[in-house]
C-alpha positions in Angstrom: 0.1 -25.2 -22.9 4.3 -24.6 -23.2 5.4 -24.2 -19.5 7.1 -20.7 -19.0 11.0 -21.1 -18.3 9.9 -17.9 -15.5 8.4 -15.6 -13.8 8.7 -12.0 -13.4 6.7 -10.6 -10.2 5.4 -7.2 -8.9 6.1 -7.0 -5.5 2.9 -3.9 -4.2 -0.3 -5.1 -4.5 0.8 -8.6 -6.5 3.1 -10.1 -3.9 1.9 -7.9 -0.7 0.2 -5.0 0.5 0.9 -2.3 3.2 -1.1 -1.4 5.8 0.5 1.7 7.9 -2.1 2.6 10.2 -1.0 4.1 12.9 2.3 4.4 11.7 1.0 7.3 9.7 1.5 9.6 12.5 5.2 8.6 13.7 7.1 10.5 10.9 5.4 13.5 11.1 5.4 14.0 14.4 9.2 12.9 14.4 9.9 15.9 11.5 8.2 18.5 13.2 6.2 19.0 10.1 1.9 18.1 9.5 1.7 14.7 7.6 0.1 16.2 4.6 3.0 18.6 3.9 5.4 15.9 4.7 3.9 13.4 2.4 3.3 15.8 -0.3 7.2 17.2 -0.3 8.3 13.6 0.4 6.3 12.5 -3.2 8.4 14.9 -5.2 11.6 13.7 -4.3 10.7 10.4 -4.4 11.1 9.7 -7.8 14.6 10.2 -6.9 14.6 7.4 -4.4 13.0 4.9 -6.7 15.9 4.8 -8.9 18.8 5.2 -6.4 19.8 8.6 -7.5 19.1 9.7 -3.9 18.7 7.6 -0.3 15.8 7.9 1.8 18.1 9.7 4.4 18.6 12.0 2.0 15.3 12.8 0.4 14.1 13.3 4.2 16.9 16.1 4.6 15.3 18.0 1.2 12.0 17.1 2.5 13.1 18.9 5.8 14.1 21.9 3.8 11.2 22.1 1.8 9.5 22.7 5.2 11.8 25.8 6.0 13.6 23.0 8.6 17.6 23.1 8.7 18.7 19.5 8.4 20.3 17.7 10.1 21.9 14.0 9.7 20.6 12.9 12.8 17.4 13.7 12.2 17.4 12.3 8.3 18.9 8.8 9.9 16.3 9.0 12.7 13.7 10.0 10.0 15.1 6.8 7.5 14.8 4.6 10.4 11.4 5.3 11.0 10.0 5.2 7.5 12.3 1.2 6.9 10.4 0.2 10.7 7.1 1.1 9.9 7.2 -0.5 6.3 8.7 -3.7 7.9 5.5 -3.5 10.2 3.4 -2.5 7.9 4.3 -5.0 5.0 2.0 -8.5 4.7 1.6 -11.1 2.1 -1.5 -12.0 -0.1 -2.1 -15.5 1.1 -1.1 -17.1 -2.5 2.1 -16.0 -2.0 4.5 -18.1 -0.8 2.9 -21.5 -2.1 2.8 -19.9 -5.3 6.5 -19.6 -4.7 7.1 -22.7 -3.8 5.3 -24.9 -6.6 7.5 -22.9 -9.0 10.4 -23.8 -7.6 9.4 -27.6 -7.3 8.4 -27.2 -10.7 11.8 -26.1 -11.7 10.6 -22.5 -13.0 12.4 -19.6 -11.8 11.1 -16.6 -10.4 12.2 -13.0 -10.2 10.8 -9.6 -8.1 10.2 -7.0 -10.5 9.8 -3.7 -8.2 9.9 0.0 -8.2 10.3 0.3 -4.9 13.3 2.2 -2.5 16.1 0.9 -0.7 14.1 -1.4 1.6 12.1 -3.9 0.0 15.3 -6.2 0.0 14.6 -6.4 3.6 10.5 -6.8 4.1 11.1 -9.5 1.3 13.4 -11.2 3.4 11.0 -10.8 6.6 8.8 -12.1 4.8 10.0 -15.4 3.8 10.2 -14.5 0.2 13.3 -13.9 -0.5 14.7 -17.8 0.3 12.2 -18.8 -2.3 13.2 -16.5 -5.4 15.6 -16.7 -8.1 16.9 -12.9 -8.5 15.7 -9.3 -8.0 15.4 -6.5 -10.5 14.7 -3.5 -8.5 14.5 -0.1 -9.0 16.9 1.6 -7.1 19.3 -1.0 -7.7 19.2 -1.0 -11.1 18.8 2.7 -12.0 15.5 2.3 -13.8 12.1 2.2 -12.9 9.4 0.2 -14.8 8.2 1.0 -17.4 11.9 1.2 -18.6 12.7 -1.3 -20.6 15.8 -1.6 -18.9 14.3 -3.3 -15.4 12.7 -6.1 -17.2 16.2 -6.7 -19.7 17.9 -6.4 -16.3 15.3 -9.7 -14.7 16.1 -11.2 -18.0 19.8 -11.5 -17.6 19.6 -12.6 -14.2 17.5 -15.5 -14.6 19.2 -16.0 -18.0 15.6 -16.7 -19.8 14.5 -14.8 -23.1 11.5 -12.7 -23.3 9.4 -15.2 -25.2 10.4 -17.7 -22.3 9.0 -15.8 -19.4 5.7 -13.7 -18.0 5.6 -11.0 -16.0 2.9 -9.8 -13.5 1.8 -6.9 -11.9 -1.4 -5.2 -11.2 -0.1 -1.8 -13.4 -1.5 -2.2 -17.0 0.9 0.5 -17.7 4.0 -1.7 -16.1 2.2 -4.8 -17.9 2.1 -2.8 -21.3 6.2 -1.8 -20.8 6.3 -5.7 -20.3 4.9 -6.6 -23.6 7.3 -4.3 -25.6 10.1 -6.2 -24.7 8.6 -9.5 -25.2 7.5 -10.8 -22.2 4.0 -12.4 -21.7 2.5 -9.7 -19.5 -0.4 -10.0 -17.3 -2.6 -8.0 -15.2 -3.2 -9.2 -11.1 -6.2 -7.3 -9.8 -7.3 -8.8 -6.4 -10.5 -8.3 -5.1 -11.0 -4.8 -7.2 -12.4 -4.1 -10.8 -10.8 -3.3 -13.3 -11.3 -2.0 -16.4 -10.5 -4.5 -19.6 -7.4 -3.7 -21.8 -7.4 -5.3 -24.9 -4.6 -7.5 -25.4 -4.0 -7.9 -22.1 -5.4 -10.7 -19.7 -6.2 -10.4 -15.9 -6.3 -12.7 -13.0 -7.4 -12.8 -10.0 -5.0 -14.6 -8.2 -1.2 -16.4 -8.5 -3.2 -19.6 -7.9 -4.6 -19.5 -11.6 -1.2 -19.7 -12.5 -0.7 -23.2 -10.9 -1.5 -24.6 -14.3 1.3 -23.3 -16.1 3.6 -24.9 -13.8 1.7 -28.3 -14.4 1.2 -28.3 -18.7 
């Protein structure tokens, strides 16, 4: 087994999962507008947000008006506010995580987050206790494209100067893992604690810990 040089990783439902509860029912009620509205209207505009064409403020104030609600800035920073505390509440790491983490960089293989995500997963990473532990980021709204764009995997690539062939990627998206493979990368497919249905040519684990191996050939 040829050690990989690194490691590209999902950060939803590879590296953590969110659990908003309660939190739910804090924007809505802050909006003035019923959740389902709000979260529908906030889903079209949030394509926007993934790739930084737009802030979260800022989608807030359309989703506002697509409510028949004037905006106003103090209500889209209140709004943005909200939505960045509750995912920093709401945020928690698989339990693999951060030892996974850790034997990868004791094993001298670099690691990268690979995330369409908005402007605040820089900072739940960071609570977290990931962000000390990882190489580089290629994110979404930082980098203008949003998997499966061949661009946000190029974009990992560069940072952690490694070539396709050197490097695997994870994430529980078989479509994300397919965009993977086309550039070269190694992908595979993390599916914890749910079935899945097979994809040929591509492999799936259960867990970061069946990767300890490859950082031990």
């Amino acid at each position: 087994m040829v050690q990989p040089a690194a490691f590209l990783l999902d950060a939803y439902q590879t590296l953590l999962y969110t659990d908003f509860g309660s939190y739910g029912d804090e924007l809505p009620r802050l909006a003035g507008v019923p959740a389902e509205s709000l979260f529908r209207s906030y889903a079209r505009v949030a394509p926007l947000v993934t790739v930084g064409k737009t802030t979260v403020a800022q989608a807030f104030g359309e989703v506002l008006e697509m409510n028949g609600i004037v905006p106003r800035p103090e209500l889209e920073r209140a709004l943005a506010a909200k939505h960045r505390e509750a995912l920093l509440k709401a945020g928690h790491l698989y339990d693999d995580v951060l030892p996974f983490l850790r034997s990868a960089r004791a094993a001298g293989v670099k690691t990268a987050i690979v995330s369409n995500c908005d402007e605040n997963l820089r900072a739940l990473l960071t609570e977290l206790g990931v962000t000390p532990l990882v190489d580089a980021f290629a994110l979404s709204c930082e980098v203008h494209a949003a998997k499966p764009d061949k661009k946000i995997y190029a974009a990992a690539l560069h940072r952690l100067r490694v070539r396709p062939g050197q490097a695997v990627f994870v994430d529980d998206n078989a479509g994300f893992c397919a965009g993977a493979q086309t550039v070269g990368l190694t992908a595979l497919r993390i599916a914890r604690g749910a079935e899945v249905t097979p994809v040929p040519g591509l492999t799936t684990i259960r867990s970061l810990t069946e990767l300890e191996p490859q950082l031990h050939p």
